[in-house]
N, C-alpha and C positions, 0 to 999 in steps of 0.2 A: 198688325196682327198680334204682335206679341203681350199687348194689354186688352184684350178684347176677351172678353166672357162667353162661355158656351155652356147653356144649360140643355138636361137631358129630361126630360119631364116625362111621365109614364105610369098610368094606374096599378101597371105590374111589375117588375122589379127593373125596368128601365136600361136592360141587358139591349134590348133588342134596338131601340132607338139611340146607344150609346154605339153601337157596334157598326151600326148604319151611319149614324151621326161622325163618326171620328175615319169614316170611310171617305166621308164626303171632305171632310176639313183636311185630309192628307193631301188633298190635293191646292193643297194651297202653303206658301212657304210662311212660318213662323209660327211661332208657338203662343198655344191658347189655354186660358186657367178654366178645366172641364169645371161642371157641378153636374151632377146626378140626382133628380128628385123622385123615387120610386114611392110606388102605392098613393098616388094621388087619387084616391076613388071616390070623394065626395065633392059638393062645389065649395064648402068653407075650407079643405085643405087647399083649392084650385088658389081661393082668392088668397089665400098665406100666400105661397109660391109669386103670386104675381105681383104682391105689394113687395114681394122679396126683390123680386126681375126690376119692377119699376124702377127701385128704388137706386137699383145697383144702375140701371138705366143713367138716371139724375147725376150721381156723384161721377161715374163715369164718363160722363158728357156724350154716350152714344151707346148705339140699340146693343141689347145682349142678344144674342142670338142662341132658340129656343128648338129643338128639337125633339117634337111630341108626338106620343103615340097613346092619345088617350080614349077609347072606348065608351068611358062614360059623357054620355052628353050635356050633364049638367057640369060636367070638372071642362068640358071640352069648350063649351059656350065660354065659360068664365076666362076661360085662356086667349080663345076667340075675340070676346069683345074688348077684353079690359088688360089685358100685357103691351104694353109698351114697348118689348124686344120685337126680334123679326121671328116669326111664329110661320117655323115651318111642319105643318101638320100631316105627319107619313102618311097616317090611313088615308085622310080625304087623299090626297095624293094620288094612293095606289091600288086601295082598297074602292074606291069610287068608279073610276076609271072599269077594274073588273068585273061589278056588280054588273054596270053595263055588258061589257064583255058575254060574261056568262048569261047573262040575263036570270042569277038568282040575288037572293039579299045575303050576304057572309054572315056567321053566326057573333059576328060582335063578342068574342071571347077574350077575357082578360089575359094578356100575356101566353107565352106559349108553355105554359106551366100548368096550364091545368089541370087537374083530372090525371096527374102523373104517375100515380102506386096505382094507375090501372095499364100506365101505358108499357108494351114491350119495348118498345126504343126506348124508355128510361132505365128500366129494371137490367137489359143490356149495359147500360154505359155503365149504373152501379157494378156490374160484375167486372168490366174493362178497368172499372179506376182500382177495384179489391185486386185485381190480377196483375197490375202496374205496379201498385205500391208492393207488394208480396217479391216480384220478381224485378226489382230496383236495382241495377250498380251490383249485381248479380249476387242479390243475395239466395236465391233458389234456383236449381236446376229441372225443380220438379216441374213436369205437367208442361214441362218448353213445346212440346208438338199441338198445343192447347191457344200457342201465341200465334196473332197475323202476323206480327212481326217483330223483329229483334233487333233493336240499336245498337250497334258496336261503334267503337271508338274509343280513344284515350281520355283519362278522369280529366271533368268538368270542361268537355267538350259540346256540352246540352245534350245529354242522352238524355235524363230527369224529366227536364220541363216539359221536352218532347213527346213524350213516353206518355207522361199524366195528361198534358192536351190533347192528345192522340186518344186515347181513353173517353176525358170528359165532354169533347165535343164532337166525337165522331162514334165512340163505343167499341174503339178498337183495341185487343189486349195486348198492348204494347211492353214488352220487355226490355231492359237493357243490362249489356253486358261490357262492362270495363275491358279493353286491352290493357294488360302490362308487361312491363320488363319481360318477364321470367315467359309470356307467349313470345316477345321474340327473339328472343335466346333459344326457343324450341324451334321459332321460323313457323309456325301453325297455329292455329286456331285452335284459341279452348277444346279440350275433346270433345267437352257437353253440347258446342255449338255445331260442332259438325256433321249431326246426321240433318239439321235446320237451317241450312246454308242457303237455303234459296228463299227461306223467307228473314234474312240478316238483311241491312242496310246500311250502312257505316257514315258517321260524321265526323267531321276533322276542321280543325280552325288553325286560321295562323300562328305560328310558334310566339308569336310577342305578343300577342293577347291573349294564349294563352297565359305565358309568363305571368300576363300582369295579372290574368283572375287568379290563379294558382299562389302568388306573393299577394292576395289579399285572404286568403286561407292560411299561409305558411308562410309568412315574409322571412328572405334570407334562407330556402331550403335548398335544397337539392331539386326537391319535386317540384320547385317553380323556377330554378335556375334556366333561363332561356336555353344554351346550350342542350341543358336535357330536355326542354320540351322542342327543341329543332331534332334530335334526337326520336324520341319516341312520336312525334306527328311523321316522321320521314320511314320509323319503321311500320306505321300503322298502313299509312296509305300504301306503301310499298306490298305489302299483307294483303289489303282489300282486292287489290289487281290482281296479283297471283290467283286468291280464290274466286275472283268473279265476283267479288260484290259489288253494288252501285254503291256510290254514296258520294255526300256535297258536301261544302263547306257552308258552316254556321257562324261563321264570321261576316259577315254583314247582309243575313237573313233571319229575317222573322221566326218566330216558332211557328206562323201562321204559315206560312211561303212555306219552311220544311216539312211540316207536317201535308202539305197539301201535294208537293214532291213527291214524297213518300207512298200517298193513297196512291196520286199517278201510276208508280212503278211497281207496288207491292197489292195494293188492296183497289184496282182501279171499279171495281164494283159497288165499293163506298162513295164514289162521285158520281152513283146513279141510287137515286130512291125515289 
């Protein structure tokens, strides 16, 4: 597995068959060198790509494996008859299968991109990711009754990443707000956060990793001294219980997994559209 090629081939930005595609290869143990080929939408870009695959085929001494979601029929045939990898083709897949199904033809649309400064599920996520970034690691308190929900936790515990994924692939206005020192030396919650408490959610990681991301910010600090981050993780969670918050640890989960946690317990309306 660990010298084997994985191409992600796709007429549109190759999001969709990379997301599906590295879904699939999780489930297999070792590590593989992705390649991504987006906007393949004519059959001379198809045949580059495929004298690329072959090629890589030859020197490699075995198949690249191809994971395509192409639309266009003339880039689709090309991949079809003349790649040499193993050519696994989503739509015929799944898209075929349903035509059946429903007994109509699918609109063969490029990517799920289309047509998007018309669509309201985009124009939302823009406003999610404006209201993320604004209200980050708590730089604003303004407009907090305006958020689905609110990360708490101690710095560089993944409130960030979380917050902005939460946003751009769901459209949700996700806020975060640092725990520090001086909240638990009060023993309470920010005052800002507290008329918002039930839509807070708390993350927390182990104290030695954090240590160790915290000493690759501030190597030799205070603020990454283990002791203090055994410290301040011990008073956060202790905080979270008191006031009834949920929340997991992001030490060895995903921002996909947490983020998907989260819709569960806060926004469970988002895992129905």
């Amino acid at each position: 597995m660990n010298d084997r090629t994985v191409y992600f081939v796709s007429d549109g930005t190759g999001i969709t068959a990379e997301t599906f595609g590295n879904s699939i290869m999780a489930q297999f143990s070792g590590r593989t060198r992705h390649v991504r080929k987006p906007f393949i939408d004519s059959a001379e870009k198809a045949y580059q790509v495929v004298r690329e695959i072959n090629a890589l085929c030859e020197s490699e001494g075995q198949r690249v494996v191809v994971f395509a979601t192409l639309v266009n029929e003339e880039a689709l045939s090309v991949v079809r008859e003349h790649c040499k990898g193993l050519v696994l083709d989503m739509f015929r897949t799944f898209i075929e299968p349903l035509e059946q199904e429903f007994q109509i033809k699918s609109n063969h649309r490029v990517g799920r991109f289309s047509d998007v400064a018309r669509s309201q599920e985009y124009h939302d996520r823009i406003e999610a990711i404006n209201f993320s970034l604004a209200h980050d690691d708590g730089q604003s308190a303004k407009n907090l009754d305006a958020a689905d929900v609110i990360l708490v936790g101690v710095s560089r515990c993944g409130k960030t990443p979380t917050s902005l994924y939460l946003a751009m692939q769901h459209g949700i206005k996700a806020a975060n707000y640092p725990l520090i020192p001086e909240d638990f030396e009060r023993n309470r919650l920010p005052s800002s956060l507290a008329p918002h408490k039930r839509k807070c959610f708390g993350l927390t990681i182990d104290p030695e990793r954090l240590s160790q991301i915290r000493n690759e910010r501030r190597p030799g600090s205070k603020y990454a001294d283990l002791m203090n981050c055994r410290y301040e993780i011990n008073e956060a969670e202790g905080m979270m219980k008191r006031e009834g918050i949920s929340w997991l640890s992001s030490t060895h989960k995903s921002i996909e997994e947490i983020a998907t946690t989260i819709l569960r317990d806060i926004r469970p309306d988002r895992l129905v559209y």
